[in-house]
C-alpha positions in Angstrom: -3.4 -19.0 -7.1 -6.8 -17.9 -6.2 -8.3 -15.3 -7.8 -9.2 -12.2 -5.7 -13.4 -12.2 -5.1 -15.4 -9.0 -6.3 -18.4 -8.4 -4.5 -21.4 -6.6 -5.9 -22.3 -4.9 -2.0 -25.9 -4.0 -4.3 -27.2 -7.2 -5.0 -25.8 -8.8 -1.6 -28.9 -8.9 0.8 -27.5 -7.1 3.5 -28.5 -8.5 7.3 -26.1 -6.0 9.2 -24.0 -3.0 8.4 -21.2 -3.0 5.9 -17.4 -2.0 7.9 -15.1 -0.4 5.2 -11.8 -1.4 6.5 -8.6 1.7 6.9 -11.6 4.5 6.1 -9.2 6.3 8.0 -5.9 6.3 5.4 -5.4 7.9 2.4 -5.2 4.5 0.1 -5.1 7.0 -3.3 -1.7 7.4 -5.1 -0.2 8.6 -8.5 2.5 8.0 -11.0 4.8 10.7 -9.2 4.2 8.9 -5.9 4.8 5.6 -6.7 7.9 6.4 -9.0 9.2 7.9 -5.9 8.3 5.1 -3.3 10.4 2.8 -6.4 13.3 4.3 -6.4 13.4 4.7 -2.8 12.7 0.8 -2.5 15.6 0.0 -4.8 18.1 1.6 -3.4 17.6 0.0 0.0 15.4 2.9 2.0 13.8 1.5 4.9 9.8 1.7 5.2 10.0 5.3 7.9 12.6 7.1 5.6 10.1 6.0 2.1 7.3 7.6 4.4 9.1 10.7 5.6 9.7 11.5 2.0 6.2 10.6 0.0 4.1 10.4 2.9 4.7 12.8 6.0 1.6 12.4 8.0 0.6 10.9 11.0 -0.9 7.8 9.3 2.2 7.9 6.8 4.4 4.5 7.9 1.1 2.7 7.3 -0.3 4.1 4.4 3.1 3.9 2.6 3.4 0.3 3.6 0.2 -0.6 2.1 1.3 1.4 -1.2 4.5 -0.9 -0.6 2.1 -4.1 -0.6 0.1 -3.2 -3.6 3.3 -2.3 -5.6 4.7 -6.3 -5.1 1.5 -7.5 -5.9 1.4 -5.6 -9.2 5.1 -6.7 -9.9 6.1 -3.0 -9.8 8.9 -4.2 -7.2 10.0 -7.1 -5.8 10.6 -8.3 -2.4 14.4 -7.5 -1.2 17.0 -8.7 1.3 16.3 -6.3 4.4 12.5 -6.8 4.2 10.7 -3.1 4.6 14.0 -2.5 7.0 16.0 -1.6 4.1 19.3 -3.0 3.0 
């Protein structure tokens, strides 16, 4: 496995402007929110219903699916028969 890369953006001689990627979504979270989208997740909820409940926004399906993506790649859930689908 490759380890993820950590840029320090202050010591990087900069020859254009930085992009922050999704500066439109709400990427922040908590315990509450993340106990939630677990339980959700284990009992088979597909990705809209997990959204509807912890995240009813416009940009909710997406943010919720990148919560969804960090949670499996810090082992707080794994990945299931159904996908994002559900069960």
């Amino acid at each position: 496995m490759i380890p993820n890369q950590v840029y320090d953006i202050s010591k990087i001689e900069l020859t254009e402007p930085i992009i922050y990627m999704l500066d439109k979504f709400d990427l922040t979270t908590n315990a509450t929110e993340i106990n939630q989208a677990k339980e959700l997740w284990n009992k088979g909820t597909n990705i809209h219903k997990i959204a509807d409940k912890i995240r009813p926004t416009q940009r909710g399906t997406t943010e919720t699916f990148l919560l969804l993506l960090h949670m499996v790649e810090e082992n707080m859930i794994k990945p299931r028969g159904g996908k994002m689908w559900g069960a």
